[in-house]
DSSP file (Angstrom, degrees, kcal/mol; ACC not computed):
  #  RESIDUE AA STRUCTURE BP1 BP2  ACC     N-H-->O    O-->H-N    N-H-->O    O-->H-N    TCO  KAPPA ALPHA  PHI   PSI    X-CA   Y-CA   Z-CA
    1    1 A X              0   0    0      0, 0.0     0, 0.0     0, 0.0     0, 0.0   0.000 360.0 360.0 360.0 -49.6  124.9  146.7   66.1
    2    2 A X        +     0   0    0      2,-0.1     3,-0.1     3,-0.0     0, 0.0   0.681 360.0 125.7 -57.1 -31.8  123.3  143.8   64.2
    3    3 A X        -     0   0    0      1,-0.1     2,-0.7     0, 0.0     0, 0.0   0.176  69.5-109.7 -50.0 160.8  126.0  142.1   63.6
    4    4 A X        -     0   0    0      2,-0.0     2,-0.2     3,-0.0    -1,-0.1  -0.773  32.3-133.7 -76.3 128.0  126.0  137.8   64.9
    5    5 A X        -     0   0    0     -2,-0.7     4,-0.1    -3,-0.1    -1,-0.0  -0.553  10.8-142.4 -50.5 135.8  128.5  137.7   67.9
    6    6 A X  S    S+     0   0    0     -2,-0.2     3,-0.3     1,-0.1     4,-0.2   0.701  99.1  60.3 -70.9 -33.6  130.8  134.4   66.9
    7    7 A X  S  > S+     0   0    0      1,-0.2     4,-2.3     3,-0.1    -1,-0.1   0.814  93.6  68.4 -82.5 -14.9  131.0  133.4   70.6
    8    8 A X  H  > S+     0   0    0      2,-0.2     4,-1.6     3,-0.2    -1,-0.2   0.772  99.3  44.8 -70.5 -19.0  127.0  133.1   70.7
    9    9 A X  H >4 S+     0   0    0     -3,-0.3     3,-1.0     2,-0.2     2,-0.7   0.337 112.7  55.9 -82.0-121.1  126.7  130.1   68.5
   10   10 A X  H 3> S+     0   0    0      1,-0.3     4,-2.3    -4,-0.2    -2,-0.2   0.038 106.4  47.1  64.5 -96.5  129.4  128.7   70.4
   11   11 A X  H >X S+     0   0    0     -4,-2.3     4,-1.3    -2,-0.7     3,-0.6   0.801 111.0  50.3 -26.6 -70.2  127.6  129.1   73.7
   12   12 A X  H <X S+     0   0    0     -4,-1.6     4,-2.9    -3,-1.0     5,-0.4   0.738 110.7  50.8 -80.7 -42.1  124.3  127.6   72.5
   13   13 A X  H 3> S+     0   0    0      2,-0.2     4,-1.3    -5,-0.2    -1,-0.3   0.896 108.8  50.7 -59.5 -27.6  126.2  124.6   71.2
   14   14 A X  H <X S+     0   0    0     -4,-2.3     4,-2.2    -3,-0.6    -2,-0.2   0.933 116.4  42.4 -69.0 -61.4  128.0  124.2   74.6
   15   15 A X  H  X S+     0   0    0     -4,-1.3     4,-1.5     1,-0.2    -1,-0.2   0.764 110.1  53.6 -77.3 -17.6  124.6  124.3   76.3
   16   16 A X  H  X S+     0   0    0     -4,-2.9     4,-2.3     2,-0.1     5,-0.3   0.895 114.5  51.2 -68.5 -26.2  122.6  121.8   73.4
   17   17 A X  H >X S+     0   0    0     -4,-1.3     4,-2.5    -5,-0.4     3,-2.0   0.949 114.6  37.9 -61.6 -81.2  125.6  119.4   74.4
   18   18 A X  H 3X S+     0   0    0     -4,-2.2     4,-2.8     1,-0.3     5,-0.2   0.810 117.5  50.6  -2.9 -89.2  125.1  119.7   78.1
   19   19 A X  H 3X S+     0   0    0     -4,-1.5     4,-2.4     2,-0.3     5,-0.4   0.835 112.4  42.8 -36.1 -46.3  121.4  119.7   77.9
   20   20 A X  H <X S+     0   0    0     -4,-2.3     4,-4.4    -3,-2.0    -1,-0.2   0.993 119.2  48.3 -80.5 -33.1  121.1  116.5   75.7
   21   21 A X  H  X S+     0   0    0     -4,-2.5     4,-1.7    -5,-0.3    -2,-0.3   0.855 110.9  56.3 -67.6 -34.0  124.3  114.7   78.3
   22   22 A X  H  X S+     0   0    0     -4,-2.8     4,-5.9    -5,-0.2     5,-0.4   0.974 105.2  45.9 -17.3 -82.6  122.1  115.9   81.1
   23   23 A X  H  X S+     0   0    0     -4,-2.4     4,-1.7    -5,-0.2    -2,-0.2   0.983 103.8  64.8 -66.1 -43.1  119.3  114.1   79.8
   24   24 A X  H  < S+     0   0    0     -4,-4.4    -1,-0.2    -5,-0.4    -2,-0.2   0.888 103.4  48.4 -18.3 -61.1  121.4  110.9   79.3
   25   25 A X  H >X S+     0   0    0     -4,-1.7     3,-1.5     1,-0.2     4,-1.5   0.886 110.6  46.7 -76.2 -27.2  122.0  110.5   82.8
   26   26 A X  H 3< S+     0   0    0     -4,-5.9    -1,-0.2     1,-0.3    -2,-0.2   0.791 103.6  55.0 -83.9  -3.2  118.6  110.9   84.1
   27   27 A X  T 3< S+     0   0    0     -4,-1.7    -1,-0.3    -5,-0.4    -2,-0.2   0.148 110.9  61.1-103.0  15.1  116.7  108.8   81.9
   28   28 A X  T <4 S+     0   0    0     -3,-1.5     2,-0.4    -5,-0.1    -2,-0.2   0.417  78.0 110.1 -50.4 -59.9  119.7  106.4   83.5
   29   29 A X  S  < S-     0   0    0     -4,-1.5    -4,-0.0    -5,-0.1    49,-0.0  -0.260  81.5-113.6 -35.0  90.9  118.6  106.8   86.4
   30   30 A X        -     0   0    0     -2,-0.4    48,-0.1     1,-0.2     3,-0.1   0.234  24.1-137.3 -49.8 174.5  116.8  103.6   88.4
   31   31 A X  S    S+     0   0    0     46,-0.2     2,-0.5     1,-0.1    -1,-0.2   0.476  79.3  27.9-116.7  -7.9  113.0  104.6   88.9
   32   32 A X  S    S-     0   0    0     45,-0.2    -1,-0.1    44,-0.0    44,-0.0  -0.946  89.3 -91.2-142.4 165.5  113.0  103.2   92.7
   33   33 A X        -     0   0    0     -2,-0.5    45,-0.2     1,-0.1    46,-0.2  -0.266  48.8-107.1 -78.8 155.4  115.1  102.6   95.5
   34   34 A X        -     0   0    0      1,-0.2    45,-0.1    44,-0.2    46,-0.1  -0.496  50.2 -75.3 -98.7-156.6  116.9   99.0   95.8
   35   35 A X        -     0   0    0     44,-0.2     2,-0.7     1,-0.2     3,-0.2   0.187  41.9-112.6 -55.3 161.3  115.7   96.4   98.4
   36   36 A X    >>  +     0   0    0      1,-0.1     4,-1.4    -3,-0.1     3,-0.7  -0.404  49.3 156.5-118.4  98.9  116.4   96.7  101.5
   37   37 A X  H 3>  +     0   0    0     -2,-0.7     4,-0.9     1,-0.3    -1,-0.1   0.501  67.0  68.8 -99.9   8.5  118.7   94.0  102.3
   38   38 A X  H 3> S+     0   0    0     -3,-0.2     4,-2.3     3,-0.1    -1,-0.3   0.902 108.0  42.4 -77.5 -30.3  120.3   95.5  105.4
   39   39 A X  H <> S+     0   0    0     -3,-0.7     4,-0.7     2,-0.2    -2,-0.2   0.981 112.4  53.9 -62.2 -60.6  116.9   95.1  107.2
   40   40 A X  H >X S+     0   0    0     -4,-1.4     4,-1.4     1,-0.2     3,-0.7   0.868 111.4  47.4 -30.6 -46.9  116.3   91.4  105.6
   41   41 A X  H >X S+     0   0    0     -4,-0.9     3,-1.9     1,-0.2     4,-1.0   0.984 109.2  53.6 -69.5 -48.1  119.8   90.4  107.0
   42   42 A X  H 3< S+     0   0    0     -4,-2.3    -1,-0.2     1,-0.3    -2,-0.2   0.285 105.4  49.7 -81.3  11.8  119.2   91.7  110.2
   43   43 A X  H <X S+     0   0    0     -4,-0.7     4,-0.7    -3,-0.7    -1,-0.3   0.596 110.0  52.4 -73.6 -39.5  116.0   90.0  110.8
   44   44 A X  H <X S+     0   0    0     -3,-1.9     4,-0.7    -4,-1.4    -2,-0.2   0.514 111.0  47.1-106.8   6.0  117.6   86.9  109.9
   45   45 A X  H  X S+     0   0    0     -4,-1.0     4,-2.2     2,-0.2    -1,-0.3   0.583 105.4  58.8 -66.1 -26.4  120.6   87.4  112.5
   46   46 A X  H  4 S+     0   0    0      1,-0.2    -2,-0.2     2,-0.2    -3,-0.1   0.685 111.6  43.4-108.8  -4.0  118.4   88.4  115.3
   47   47 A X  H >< S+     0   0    0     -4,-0.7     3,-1.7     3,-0.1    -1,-0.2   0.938 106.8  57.7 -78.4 -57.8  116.8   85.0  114.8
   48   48 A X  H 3< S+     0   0    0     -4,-0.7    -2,-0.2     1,-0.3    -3,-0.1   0.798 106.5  46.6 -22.5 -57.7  119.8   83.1  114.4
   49   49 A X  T 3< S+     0   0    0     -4,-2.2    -1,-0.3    38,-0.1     2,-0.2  -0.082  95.8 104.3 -80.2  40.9  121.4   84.1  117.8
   50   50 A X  S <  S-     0   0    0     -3,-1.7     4,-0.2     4,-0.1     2,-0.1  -0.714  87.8 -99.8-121.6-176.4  118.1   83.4  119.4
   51   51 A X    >   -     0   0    0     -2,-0.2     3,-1.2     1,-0.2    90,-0.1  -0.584  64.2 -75.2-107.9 154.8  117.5   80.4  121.4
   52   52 A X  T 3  S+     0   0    0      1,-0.2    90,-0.2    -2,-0.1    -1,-0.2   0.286 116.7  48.4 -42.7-177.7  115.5   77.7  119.1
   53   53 A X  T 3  S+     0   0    0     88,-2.1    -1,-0.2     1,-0.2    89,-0.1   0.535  79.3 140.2  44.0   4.7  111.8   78.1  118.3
   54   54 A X    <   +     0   0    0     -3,-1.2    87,-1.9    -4,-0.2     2,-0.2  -0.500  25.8 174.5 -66.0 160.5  112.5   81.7  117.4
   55   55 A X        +     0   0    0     85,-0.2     2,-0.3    -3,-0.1    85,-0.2  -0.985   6.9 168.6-137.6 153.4  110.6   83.0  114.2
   56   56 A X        -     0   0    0     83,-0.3    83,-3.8    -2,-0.2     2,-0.2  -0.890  13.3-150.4-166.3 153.7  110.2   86.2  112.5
   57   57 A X  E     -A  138   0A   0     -2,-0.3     2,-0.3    81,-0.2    81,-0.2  -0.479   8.6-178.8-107.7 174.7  108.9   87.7  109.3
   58   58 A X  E     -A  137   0A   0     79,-1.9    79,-3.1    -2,-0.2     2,-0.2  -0.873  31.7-118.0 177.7 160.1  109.4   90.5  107.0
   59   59 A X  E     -A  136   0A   0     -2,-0.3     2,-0.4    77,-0.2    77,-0.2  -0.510  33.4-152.3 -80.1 156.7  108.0   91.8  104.1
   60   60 A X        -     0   0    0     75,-1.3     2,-0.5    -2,-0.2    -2,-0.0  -0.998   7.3-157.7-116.6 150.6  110.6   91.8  101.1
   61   61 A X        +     0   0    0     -2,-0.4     2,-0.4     3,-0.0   -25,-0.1  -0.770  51.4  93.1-124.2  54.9  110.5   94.1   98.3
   62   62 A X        -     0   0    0     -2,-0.5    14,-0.2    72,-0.2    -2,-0.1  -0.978  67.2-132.2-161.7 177.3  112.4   92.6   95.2
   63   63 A X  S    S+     0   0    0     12,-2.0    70,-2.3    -2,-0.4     2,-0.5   0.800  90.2  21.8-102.1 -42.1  111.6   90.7   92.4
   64   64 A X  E     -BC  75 132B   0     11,-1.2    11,-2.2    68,-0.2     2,-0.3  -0.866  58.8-171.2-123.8 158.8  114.6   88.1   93.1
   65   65 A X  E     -B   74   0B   0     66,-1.0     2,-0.3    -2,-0.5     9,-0.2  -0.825  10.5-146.8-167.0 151.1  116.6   87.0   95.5
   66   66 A X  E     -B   73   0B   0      7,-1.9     7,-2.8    -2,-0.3     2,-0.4  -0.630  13.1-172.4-103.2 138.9  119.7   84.9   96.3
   67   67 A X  E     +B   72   0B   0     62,-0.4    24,-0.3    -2,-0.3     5,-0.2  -0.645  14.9 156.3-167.8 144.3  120.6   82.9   99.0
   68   68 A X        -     0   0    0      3,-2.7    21,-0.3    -2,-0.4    57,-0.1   0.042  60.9 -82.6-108.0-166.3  123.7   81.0  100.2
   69   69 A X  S    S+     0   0    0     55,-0.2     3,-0.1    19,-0.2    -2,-0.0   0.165 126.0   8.5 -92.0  33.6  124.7   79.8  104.1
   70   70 A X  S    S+     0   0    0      1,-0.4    15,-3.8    18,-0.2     2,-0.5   0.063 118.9  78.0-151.6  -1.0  126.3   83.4  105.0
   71   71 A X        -     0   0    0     13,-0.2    -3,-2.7    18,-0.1     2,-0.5  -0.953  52.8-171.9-127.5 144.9  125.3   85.6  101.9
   72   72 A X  E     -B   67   0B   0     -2,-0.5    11,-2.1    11,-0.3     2,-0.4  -0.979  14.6-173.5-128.8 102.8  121.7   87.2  101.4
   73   73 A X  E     -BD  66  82B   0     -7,-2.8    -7,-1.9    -2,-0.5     2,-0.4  -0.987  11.7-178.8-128.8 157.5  120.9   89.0   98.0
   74   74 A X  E     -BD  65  81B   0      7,-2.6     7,-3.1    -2,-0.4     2,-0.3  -0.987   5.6-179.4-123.4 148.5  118.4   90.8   96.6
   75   75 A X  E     +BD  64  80B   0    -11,-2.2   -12,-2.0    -2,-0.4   -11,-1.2  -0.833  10.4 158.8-120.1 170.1  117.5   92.6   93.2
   76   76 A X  E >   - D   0  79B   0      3,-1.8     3,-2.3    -2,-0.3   -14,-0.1  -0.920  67.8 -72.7-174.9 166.7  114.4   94.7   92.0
   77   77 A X  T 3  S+     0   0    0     -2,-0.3   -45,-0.2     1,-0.2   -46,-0.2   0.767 130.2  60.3 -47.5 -15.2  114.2   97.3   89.0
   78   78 A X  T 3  S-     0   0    0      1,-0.3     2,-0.3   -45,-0.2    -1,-0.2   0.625 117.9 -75.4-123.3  11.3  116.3   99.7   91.3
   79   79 A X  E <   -D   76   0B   0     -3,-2.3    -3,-1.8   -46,-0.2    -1,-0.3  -0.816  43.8 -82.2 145.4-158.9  119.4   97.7   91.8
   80   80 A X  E     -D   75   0B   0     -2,-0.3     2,-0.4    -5,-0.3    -5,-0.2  -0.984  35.0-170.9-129.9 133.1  121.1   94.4   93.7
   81   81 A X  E     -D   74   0B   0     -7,-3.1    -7,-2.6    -2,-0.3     2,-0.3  -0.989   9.4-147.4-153.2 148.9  122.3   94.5   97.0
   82   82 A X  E     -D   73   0B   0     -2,-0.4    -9,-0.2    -9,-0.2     2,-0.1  -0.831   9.4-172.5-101.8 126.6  124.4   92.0   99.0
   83   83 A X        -     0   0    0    -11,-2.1     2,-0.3    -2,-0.3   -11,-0.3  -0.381  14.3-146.4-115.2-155.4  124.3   91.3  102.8
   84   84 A X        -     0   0    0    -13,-0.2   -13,-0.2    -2,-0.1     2,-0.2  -0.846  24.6-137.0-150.8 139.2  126.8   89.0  104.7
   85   85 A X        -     0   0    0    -15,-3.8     3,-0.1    -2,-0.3   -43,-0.0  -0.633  14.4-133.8-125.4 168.8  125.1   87.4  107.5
   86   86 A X  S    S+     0   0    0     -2,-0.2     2,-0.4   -45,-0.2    -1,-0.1   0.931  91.9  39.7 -84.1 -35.9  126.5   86.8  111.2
   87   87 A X  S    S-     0   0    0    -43,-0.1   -39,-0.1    -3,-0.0    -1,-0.1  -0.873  87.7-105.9 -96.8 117.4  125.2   82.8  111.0
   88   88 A X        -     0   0    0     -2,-0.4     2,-0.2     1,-0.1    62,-0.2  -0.443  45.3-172.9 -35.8 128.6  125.0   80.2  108.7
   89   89 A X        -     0   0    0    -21,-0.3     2,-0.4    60,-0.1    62,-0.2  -0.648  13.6-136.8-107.4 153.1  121.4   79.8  107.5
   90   90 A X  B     -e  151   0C   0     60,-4.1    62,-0.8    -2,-0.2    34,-0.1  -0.860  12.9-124.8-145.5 128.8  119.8   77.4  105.4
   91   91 A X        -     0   0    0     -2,-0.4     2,-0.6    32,-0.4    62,-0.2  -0.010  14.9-136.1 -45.6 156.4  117.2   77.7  102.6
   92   92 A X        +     0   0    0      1,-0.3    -1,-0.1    59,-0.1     6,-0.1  -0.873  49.6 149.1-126.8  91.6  113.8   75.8  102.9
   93   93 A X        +     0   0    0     -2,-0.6    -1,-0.3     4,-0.1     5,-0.1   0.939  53.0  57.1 -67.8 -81.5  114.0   74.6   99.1
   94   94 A X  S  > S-     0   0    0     -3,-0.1     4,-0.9    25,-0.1    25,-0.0   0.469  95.8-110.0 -75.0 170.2  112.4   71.6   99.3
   95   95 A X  H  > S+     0   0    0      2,-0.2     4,-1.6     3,-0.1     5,-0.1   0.867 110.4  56.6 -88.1 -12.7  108.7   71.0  100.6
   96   96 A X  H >> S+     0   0    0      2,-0.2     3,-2.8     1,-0.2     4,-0.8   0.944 115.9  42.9 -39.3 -88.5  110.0   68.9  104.3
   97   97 A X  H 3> S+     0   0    0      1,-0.3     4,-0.6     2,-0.2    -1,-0.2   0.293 106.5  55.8 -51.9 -24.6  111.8   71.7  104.8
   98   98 A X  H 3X S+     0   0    0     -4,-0.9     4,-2.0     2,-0.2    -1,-0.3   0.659 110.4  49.3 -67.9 -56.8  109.2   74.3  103.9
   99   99 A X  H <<>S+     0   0    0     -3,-2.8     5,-1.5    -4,-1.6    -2,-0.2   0.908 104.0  53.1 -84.4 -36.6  106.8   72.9  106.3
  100  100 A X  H ><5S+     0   0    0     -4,-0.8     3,-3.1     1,-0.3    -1,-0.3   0.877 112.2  52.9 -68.2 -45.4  109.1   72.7  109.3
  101  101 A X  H 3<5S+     0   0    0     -4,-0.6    -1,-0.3    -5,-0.3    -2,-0.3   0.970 102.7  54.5 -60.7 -30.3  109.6   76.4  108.4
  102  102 A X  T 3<5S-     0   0    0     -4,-2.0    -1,-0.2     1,-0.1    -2,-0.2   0.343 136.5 -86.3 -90.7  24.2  106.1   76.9  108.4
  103  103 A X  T < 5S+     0   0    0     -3,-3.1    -3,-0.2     1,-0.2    -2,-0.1   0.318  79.4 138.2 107.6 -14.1  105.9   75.4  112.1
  104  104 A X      < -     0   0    0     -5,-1.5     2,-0.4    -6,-0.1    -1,-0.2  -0.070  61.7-111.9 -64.6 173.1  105.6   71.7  111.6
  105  105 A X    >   -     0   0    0      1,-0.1     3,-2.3     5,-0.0     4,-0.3  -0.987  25.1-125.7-106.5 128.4  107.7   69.8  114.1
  106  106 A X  T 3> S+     0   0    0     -2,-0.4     4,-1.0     1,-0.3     3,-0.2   0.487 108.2  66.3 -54.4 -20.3  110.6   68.1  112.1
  107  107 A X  T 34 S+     0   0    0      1,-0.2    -1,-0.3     2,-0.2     6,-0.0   0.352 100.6  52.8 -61.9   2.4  109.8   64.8  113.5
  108  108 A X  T <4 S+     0   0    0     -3,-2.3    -2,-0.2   -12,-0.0    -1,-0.2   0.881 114.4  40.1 -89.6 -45.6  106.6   65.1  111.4
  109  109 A X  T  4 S+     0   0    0     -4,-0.3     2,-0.3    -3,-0.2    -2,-0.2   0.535 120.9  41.0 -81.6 -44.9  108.4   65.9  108.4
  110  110 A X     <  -     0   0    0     -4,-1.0     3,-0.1    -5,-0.2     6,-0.1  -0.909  60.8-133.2-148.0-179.5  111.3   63.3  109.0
  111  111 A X  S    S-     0   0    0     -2,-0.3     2,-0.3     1,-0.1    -1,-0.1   0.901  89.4  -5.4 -71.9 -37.9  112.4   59.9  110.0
  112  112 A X        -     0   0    0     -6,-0.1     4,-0.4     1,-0.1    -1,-0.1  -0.900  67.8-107.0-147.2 170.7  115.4   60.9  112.2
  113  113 A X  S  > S+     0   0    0     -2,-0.3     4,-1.7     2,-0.2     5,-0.2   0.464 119.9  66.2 -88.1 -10.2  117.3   63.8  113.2
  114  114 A X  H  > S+     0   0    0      2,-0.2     4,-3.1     3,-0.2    -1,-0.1   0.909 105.2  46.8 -61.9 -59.8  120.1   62.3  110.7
  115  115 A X  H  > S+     0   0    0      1,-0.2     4,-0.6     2,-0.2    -2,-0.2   0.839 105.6  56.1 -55.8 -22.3  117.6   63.0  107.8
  116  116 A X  H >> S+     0   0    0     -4,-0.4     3,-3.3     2,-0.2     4,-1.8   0.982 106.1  47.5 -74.5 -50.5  116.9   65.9  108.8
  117  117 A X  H 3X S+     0   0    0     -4,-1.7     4,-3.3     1,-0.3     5,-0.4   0.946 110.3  63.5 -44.9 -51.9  120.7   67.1  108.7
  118  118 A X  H 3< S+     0   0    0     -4,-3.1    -1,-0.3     2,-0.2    -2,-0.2   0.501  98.3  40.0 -18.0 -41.8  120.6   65.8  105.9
  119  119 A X  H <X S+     0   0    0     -3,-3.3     4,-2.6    -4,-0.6     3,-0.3   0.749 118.5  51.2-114.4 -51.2  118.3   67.6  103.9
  120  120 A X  H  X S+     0   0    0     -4,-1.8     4,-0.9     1,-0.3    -2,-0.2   0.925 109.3  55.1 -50.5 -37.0  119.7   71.1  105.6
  121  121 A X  H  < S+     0   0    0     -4,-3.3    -1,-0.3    -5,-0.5    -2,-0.2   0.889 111.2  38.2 -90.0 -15.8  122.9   69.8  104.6
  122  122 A X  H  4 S+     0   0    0     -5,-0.4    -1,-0.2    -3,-0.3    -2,-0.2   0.696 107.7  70.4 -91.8 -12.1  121.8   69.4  100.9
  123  123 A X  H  < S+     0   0    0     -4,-2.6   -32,-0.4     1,-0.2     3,-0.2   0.628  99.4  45.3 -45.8 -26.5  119.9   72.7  101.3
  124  124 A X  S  < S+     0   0    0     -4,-0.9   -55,-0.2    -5,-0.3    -1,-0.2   0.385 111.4  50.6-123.5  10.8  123.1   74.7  101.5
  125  125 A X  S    S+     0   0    0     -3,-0.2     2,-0.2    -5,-0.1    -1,-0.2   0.261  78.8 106.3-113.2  15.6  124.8   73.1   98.7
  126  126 A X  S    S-     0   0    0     -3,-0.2    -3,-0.0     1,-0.2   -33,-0.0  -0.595  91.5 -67.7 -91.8 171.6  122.4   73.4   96.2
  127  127 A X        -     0   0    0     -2,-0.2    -1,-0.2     1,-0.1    -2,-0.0   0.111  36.5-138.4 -42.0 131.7  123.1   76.4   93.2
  128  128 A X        +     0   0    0     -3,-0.1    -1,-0.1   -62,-0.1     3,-0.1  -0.041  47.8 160.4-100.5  32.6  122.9   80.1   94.7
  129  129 A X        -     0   0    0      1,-0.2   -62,-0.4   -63,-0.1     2,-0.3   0.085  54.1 -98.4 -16.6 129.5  121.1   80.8   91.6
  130  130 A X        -     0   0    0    -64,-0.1     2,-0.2   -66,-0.1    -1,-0.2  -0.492  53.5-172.4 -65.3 153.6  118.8   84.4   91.7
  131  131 A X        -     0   0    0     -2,-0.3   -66,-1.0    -3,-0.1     2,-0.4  -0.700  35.8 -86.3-120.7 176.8  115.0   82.8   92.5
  132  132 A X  B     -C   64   0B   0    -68,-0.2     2,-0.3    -2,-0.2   -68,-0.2  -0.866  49.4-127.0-104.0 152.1  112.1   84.7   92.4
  133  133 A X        -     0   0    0    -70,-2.3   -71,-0.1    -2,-0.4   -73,-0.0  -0.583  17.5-119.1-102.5 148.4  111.6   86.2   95.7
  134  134 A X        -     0   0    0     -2,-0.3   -72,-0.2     1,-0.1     3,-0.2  -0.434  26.0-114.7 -79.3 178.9  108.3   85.9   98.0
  135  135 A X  S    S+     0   0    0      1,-0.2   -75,-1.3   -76,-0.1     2,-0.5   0.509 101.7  20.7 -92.3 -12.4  106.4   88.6   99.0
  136  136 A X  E    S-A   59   0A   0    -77,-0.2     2,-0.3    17,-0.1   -77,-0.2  -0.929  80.2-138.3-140.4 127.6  107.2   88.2  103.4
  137  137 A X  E     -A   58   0A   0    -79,-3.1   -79,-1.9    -2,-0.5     2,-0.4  -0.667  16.1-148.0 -63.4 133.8  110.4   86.1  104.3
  138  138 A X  E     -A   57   0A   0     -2,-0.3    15,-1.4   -81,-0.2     2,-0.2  -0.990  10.8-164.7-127.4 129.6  110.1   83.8  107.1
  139  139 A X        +     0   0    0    -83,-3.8   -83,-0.3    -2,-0.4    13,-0.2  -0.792   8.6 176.0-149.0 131.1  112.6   82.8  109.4
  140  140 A X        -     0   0    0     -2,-0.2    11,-1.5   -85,-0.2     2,-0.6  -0.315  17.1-149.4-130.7 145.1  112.7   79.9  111.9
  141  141 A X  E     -F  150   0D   0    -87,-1.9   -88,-2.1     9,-0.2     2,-0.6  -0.923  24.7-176.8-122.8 114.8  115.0   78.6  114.2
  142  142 A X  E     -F  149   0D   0      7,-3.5     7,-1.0    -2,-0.6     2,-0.4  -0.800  20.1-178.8-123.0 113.9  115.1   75.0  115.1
  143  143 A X  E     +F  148   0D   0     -2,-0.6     5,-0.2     5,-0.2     2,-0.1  -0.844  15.9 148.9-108.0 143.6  116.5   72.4  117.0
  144  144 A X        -     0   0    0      3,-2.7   -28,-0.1    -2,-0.4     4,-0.1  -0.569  68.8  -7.5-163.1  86.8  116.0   69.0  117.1
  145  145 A X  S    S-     0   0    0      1,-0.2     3,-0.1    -2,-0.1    -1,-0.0   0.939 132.8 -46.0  72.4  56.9  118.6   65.6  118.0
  146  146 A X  S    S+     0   0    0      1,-0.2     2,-0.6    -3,-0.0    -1,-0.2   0.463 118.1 123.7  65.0   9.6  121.7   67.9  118.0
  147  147 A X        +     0   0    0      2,-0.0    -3,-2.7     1,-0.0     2,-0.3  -0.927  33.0 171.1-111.0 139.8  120.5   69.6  114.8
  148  148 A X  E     +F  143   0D   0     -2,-0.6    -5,-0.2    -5,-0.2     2,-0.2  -0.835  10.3 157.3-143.7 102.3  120.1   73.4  115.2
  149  149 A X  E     -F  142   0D   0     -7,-1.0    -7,-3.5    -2,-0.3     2,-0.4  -0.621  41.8-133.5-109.3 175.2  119.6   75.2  112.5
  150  150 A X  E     -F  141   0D   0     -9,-0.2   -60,-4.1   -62,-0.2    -9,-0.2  -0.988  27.9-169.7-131.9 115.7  118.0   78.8  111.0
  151  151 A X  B     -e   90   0C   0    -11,-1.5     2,-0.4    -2,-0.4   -60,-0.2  -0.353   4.1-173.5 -97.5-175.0  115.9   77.8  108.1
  152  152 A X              0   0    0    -62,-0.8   -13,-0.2   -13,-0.2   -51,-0.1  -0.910 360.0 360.0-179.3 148.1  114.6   81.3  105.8
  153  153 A X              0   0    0    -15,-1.4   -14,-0.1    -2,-0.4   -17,-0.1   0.337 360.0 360.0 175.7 360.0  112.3   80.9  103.2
């Protein structure tokens, strides 16, 4: 009547195993959701097909983020996620470029509409290196002396 049942140790080891592999995965677990970079992308498509002098913002929600002429990433603590966008785009690295994103007219900004291609066209070959990412993306559509580009920044 007293006697130890054999299968009960057994048992209790089965379930410390469980239990400790259990906790493994949730203390795994990222502690937030990751960006959302299907929204990001699709802000910076619905500018792209839009007749010049579109703009539009959004806020973004990652700590980095990458970006090439057709690919859009982001990371944060709760993952990386990659979009592939319907338009070539071009980064506003530099401060020219920066400013024309921020409304300037590119003739303020540059000598000719050959410098300007220029500087879009060394925009989208520099390193697709993570950056740290701002806190609202802006993105601008511009044309100007046959160049028409969609700057983001």
């Amino acid at each position: 009547m007293f006697d130890t049942n054999v299968d009960t140790v057994a048992v209790w080891v089965a379930v410390g195993t469980v239990s400790v592999a259990v906790l493994g995965v949730v203390t795994q677990l990222p502690t937030s959701a990751p960006p959302d970079g299907a929204a990001a992308a699709t802000t910076i498509d619905e500018v792209a097909t839009s007749p010049p002098g579109s703009v539009a913002t959004r806020e973004l929600h990652a700590s980095e983020w990458s970006l090439t002429g057709r690919q859009l990433g982001l990371r944060s603590s709760g993952g990386t996620v990659h979009e592939t966008l319907l338009e070539p785009v071009v980064p506003a690295v530099n401060a020219s470029l920066a400013a024309v994103l921020d409304g300037a007219h590119p003739s303020s900004r540059f000598d000719s509409p050959t410098a300007f291609r220029q500087a879009t066209e060394n925009a989208t070959t520099d390193s697709d290196e993570w950056q740290q990412a701002p806190d609202r993306m802006t993105v601008r559509r511009v044309a100007w002396g046959g160049v028409d580009v969609t700057l983001v920044g």
